[in-house]
VOVOGU-252253 format. One record per residue (C-alpha): residue in three letters; x, y, z. Coordinates in steps of 0.1 Angstrom, whole numbers, padded with zeros to 4 digits, always signed. Example, Ala and Ser with C-alpha at 12.3 -4.5 7.8 and 13.67 -1.06 7.14 Angstrom:
BEGIN
ALA+0123-0045+0078SER+0137-0011+0071
//
This chain:
BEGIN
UNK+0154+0377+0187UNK+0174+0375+0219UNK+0139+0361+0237UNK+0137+0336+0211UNK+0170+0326+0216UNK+0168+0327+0255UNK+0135+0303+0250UNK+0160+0282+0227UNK+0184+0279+0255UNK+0164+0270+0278UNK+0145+0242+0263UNK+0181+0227+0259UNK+0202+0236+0286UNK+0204+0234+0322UNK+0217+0258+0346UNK+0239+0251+0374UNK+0256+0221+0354UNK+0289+0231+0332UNK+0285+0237+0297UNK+0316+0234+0268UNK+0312+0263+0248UNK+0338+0258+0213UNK+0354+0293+0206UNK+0372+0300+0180UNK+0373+0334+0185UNK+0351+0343+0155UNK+0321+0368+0158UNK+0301+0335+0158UNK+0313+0319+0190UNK+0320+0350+0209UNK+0288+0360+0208UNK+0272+0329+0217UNK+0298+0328+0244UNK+0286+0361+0256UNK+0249+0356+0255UNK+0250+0322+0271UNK+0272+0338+0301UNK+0243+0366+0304UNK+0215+0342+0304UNK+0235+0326+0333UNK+0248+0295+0323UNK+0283+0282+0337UNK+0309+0279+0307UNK+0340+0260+0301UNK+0356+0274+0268UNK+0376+0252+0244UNK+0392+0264+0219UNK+0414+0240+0191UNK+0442+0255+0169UNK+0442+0230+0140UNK+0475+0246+0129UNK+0468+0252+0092UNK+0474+0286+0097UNK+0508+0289+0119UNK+0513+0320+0139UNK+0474+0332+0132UNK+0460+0302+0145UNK+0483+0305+0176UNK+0471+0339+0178UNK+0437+0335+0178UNK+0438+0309+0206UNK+0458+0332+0225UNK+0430+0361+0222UNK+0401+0337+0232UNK+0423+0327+0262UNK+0433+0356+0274UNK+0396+0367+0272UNK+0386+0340+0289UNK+0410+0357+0317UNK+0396+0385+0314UNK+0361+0379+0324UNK+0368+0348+0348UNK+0355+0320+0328UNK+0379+0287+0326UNK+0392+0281+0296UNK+0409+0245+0273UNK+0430+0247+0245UNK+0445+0220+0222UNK+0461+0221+0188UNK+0466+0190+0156UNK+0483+0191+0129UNK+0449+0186+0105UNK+0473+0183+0072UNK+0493+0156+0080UNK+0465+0137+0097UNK+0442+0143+0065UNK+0471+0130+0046UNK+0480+0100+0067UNK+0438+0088+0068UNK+0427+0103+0032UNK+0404+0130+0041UNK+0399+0162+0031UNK+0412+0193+0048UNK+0374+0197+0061UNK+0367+0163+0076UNK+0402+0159+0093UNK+0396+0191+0110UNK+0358+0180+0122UNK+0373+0152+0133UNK+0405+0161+0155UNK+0379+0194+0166UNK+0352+0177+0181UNK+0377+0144+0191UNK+0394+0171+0215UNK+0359+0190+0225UNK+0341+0158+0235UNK+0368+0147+0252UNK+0372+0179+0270UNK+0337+0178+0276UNK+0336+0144+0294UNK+0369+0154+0319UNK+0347+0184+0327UNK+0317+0165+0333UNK+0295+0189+0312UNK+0262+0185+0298UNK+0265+0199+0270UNK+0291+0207+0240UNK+0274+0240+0223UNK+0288+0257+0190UNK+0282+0292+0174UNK+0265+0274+0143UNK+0243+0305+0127UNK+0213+0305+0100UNK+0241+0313+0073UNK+0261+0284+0082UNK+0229+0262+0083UNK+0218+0275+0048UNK+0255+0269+0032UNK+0251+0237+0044UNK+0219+0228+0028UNK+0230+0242-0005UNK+0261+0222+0000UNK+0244+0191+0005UNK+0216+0195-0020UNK+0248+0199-0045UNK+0264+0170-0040UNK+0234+0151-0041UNK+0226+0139-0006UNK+0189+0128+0002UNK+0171+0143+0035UNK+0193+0137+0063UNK+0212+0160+0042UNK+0189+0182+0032UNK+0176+0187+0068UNK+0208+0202+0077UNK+0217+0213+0113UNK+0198+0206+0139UNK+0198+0227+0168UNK+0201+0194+0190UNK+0223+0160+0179UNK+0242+0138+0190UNK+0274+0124+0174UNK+0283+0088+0183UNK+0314+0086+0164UNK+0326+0110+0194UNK+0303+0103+0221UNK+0270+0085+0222UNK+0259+0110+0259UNK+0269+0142+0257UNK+0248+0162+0233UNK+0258+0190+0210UNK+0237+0220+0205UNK+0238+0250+0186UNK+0218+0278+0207UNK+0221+0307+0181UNK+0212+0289+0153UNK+0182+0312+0148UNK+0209+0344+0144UNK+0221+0354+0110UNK+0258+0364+0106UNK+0249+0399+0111UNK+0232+0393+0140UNK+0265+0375+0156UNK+0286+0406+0145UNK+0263+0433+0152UNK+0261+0416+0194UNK+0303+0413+0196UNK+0298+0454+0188UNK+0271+0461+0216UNK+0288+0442+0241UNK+0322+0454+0232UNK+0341+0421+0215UNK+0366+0421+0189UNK+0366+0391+0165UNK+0396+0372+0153UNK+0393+0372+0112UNK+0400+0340+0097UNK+0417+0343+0066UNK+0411+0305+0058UNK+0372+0318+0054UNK+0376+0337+0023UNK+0392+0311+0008UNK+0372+0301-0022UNK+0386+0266-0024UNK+0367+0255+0001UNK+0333+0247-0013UNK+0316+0264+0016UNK+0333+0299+0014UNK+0329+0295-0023UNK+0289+0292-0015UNK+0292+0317+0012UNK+0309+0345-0004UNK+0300+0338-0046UNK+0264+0318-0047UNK+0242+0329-0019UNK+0250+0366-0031UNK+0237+0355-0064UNK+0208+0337-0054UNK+0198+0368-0026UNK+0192+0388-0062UNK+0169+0364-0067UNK+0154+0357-0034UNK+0166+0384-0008UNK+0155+0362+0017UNK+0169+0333+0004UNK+0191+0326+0038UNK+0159+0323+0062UNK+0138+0307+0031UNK+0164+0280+0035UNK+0162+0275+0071UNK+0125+0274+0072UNK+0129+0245+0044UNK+0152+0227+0066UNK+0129+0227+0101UNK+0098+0210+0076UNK+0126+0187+0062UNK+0137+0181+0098UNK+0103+0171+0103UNK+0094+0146+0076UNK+0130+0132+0084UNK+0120+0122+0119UNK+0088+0112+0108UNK+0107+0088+0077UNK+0132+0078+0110UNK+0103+0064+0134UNK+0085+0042+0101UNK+0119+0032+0093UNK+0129+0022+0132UNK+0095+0003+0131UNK+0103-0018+0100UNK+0138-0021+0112UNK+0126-0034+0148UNK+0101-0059+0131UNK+0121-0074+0101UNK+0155-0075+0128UNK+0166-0116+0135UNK+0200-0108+0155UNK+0225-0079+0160UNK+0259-0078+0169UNK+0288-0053+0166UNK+0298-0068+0137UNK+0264-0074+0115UNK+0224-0073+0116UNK+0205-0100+0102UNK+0175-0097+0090UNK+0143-0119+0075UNK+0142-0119+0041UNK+0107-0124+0032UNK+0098-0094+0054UNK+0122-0070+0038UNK+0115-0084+0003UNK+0077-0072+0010UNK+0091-0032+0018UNK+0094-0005-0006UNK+0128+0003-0018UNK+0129+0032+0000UNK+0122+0020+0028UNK+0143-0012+0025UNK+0172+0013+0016UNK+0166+0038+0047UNK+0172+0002+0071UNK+0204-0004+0054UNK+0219+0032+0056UNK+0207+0025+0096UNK+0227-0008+0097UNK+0254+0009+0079UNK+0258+0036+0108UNK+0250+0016+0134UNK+0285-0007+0119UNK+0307+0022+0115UNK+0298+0055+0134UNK+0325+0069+0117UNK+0310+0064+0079UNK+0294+0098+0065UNK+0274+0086+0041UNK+0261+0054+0021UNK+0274+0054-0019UNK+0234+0062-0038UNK+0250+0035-0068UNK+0262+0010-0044UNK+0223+0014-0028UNK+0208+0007-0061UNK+0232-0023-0067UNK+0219-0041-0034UNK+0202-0072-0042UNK+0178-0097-0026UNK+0190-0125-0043UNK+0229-0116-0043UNK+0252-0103-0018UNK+0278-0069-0025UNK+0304-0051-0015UNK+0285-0016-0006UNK+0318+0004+0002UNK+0327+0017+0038UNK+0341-0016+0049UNK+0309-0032+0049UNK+0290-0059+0027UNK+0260-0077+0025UNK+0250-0115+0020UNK+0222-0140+0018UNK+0214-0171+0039UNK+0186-0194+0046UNK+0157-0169+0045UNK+0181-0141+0061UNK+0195-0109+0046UNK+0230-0099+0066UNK+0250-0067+0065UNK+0282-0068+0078UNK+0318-0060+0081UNK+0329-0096+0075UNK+0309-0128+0074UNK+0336-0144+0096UNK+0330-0129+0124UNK+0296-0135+0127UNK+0285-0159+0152UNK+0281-0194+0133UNK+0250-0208+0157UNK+0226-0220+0132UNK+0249-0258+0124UNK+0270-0277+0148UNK+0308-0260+0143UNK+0338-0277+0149UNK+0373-0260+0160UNK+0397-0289+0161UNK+0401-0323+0158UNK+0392-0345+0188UNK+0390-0382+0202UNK+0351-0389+0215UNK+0350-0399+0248UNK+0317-0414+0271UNK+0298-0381+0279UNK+0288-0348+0266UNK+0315-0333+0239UNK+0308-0297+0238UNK+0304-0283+0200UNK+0295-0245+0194UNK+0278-0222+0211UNK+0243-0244+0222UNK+0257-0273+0201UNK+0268-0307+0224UNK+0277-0342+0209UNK+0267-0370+0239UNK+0282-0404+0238UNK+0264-0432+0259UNK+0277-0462+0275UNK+0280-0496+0252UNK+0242-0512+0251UNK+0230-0545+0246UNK+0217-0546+0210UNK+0178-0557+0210UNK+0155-0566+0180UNK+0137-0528+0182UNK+0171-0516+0183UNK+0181-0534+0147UNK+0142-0520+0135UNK+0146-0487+0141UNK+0181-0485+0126UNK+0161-0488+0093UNK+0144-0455+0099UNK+0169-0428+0094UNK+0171-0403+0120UNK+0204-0376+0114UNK+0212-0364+0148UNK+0209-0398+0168UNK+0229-0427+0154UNK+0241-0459+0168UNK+0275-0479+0159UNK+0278-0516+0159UNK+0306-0517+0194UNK+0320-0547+0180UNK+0330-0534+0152UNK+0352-0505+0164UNK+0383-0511+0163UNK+0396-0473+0166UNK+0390-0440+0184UNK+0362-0422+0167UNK+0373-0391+0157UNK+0356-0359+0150UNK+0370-0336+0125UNK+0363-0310+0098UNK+0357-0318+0062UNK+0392-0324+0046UNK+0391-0317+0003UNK+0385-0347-0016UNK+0358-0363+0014UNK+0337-0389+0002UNK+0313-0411+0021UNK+0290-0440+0015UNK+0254-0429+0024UNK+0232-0456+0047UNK+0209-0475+0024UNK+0234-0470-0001UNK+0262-0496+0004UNK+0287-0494-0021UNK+0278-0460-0035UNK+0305-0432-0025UNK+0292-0397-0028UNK+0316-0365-0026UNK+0311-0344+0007UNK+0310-0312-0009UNK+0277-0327-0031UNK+0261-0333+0003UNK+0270-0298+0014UNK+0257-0284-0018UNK+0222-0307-0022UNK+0214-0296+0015UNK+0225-0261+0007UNK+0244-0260+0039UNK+0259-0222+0037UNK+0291-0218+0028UNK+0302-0203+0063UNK+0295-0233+0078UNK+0312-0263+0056UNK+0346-0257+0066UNK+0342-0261+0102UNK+0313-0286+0099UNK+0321-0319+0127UNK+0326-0354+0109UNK+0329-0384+0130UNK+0355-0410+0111UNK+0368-0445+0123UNK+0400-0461+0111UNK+0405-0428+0086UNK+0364-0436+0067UNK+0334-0412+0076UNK+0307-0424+0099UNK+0285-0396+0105UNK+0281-0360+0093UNK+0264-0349+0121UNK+0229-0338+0118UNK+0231-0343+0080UNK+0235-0378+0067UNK+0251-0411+0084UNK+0273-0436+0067UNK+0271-0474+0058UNK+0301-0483+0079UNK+0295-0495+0117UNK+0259-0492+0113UNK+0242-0522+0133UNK+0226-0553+0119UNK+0213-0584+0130UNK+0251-0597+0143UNK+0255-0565+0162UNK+0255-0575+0196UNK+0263-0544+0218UNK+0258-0505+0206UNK+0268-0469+0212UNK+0245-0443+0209UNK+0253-0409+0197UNK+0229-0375+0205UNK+0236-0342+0185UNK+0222-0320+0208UNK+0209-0277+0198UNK+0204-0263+0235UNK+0185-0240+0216UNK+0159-0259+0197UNK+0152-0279+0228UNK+0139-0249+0244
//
């Protein structure tokens, strides 16, 4: 065992670079602490009261330090008050504590500069945790369990943490702190049958060892072939997530809809749960009945802070459809006076106003053929600044080629199935108060040139993007 475990080591740890080793002072720890310092490698021990226990938990921080003392190794402590933080963010007792814990060792582990944060996670603890997981439902990143290598972004997206006696059983743990002379701290906290894991630990594996004495290394071999089909299930669902992606940001992934419409809901639900995590780090899991409620031809709320939407051939997941960049129409943030030049829009959007132009006979044809992001005004006829503005409730327009006709602004919107993102910001050039142009979209009757016109301006709406 100890060869295996020195092989295990060794495929994940360096020498001559510091390692964090959490201690807790618990048979687990100390002896991982004590075989990692007599294979060699250079430890830094952190150890984190999470004062639930008062003068115990003090006490047991003490013992590790003064340990630590005793066999020259340098050694971090910090404490958090896990009950009031639980309380004050809604989380258990469990997750507060996993989160202040490795909050405190990751940043411990980046002041130190190590490569490593390593924990005394054991075959016992990884077979409670696939039972606990299997009983509250969870598919197989649950069902994997630990793995011996990970990394937590939430924390920190560089500094791995490993768990280099996860091979040793309990007894193995307690049985090294007695050959090498350590005396564990007892937790009382662990007998505490609240907890679903002690209540698995110390009432339902000893049931199910009647059945299976082996049942603790039956379910660790179980989770290394889960492991396995889970990384196999991760690289096809990075490939489909890599080939169906249309943009990313911090906020939201978009992605083409008649490529993820042609995936197997599996599939299709392992790239959300990606997107998910990818949005908030911090999220632990993705609700299974708000999964079965996404929709292709609707957007939800799917819990977590997050929702999802459809638009133009695109399926988004986000944290809020206002922050995501608005590129795909011309955007508008305030009102403003067109001048001669280029009138920068949004992002690669630019309005470009030309100098007044004699009017010719080609000119007056082509006025007949409709073109939506070039118009030109009849100069004589303005009398006002043109003004560019967003759509204002109760907008109406007269369409060209249909003098005399007014037609609402929001039916425009709706018959061109602009998305509604982009109508409230959408630029409309008015004169004298009366709607020219909405560009890119539809032109007006009024100022357009006819056979009096005499001098034009021309009018460019311009998509860097399009152009290129």
């Amino acid at each position: 065992m100890i060869k295996n475990l020195a092989a295990l080591a060794n495929r994940t740890l360096k020498r001559g670079q510091p390692v964090l080793a959490a201690v807790s002072g618990g048979a687990d720890s100390l002896a991982m602490m004590q075989f990692l310092l007599d294979e060699g490698y250079e430890l830094i021990v952190a150890s984190f009261d999470h004062q639930l226990r008062g003068e115990s938990g003090e006490a047991d921080v003490a013992a590790v330090e003064k340990l630590c003392a005793k066999k020259g190794i340098p050694c971090v402590s910090g404490k958090a008050d896990v009950m009031r933080y639980a309380t004050t963010n809604k989380l258990s007792i469990e997750e507060a504590a996993r989160n202040l814990r490795y909050t405190f060792l990751f940043e411990k582990a980046l002041q130190f500069k190590a490569q490593a944060v390593v924990t005394g996670h054991t075959a016992d603890d990884q077979a409670e945790t696939v039972l606990m997981h299997f009983i509250r439902g969870s598919g197989l990143a649950g069902l994997k369990g630990i793995e011996v290598v990970s990394y937590l972004d939430v924390f920190e997206k560089t500094i791995p943490l490993i768990r280099p006696i996860l091979e040793w059983t309990r007894q193995d743990t307690e049985e090294y702190c007695r050959s090498h002379d350590l005396e564990p701290c007892q937790d009382a906290t662990n007998s505490d049958t609240h907890f679903l894991r002690n209540r698995l630990r110390h009432e339902v594996l000893p049931l199910l060892k009647q059945l299976n004495p082996n049942i603790v290394e039956t379910l660790n071999r179980s989770s290394l072939v889960l492991q396995g089909e889970h990384e196999l299930l991760s690289d096809l669902t990075q490939q489909h997530f890599e080939a169906t992606l249309v943009s990313r940001s911090p906020t939201h992934f978009e992605f083409d809809l008649a490529k993820v419409a042609k995936l197997e809901k599996p599939l299709f639900q392992r790239i959300i749960r990606q997107a998910a995590f990818d949005l908030k780090p911090g999220l632990r899991d993705v609700d299974k009945e708000a999964m079965d409620r996404i929709s292709l031809e609707k957007g939800i709320q799917i819990g977590g802070g997050l929702l999802t939407f459809l638009e133009e051939g695109s399926f988004f997941i986000t944290t809020d459809i206002k922050v995501i960049p608005a590129e795909k129409y011309p955007q508008c943030e305030d009102q403003q006076e067109l001048f001669t030049g280029t009138q920068p829009l949004n992002k690669s959007w630019t309005l470009e106003m030309y100098e007044k132009e004699v009017v010719t006979r080609i000119d007056q044809q082509d006025e007949n053929r409709i073109d939506n992001c070039i118009i030109r005004l009849d100069a004589g006829s303005i009398t006002a600044p043109l003004i560019l503005r967003h759509p204002i409730s109760g907008d109406r327009f007269e369409p060209l080629g249909m003098p005399k006709q007014s037609m609402k602004l929001t039916d425009l919107f709706i018959n061109l199935k602009i998305p509604k993102r982009y109508r409230e910001k959408y630029p409309i050039l008015t004169h004298n108060g009366k709607i020219i142009w909405i560009l890119g979209l539809r032109r007006a009757e009024a100022l357009k040139i006819d056979q009096a016109s005499k001098e034009m301006i021309t009018l460019k709406l311009k998509n860097k993007t399009s152009e290129e």
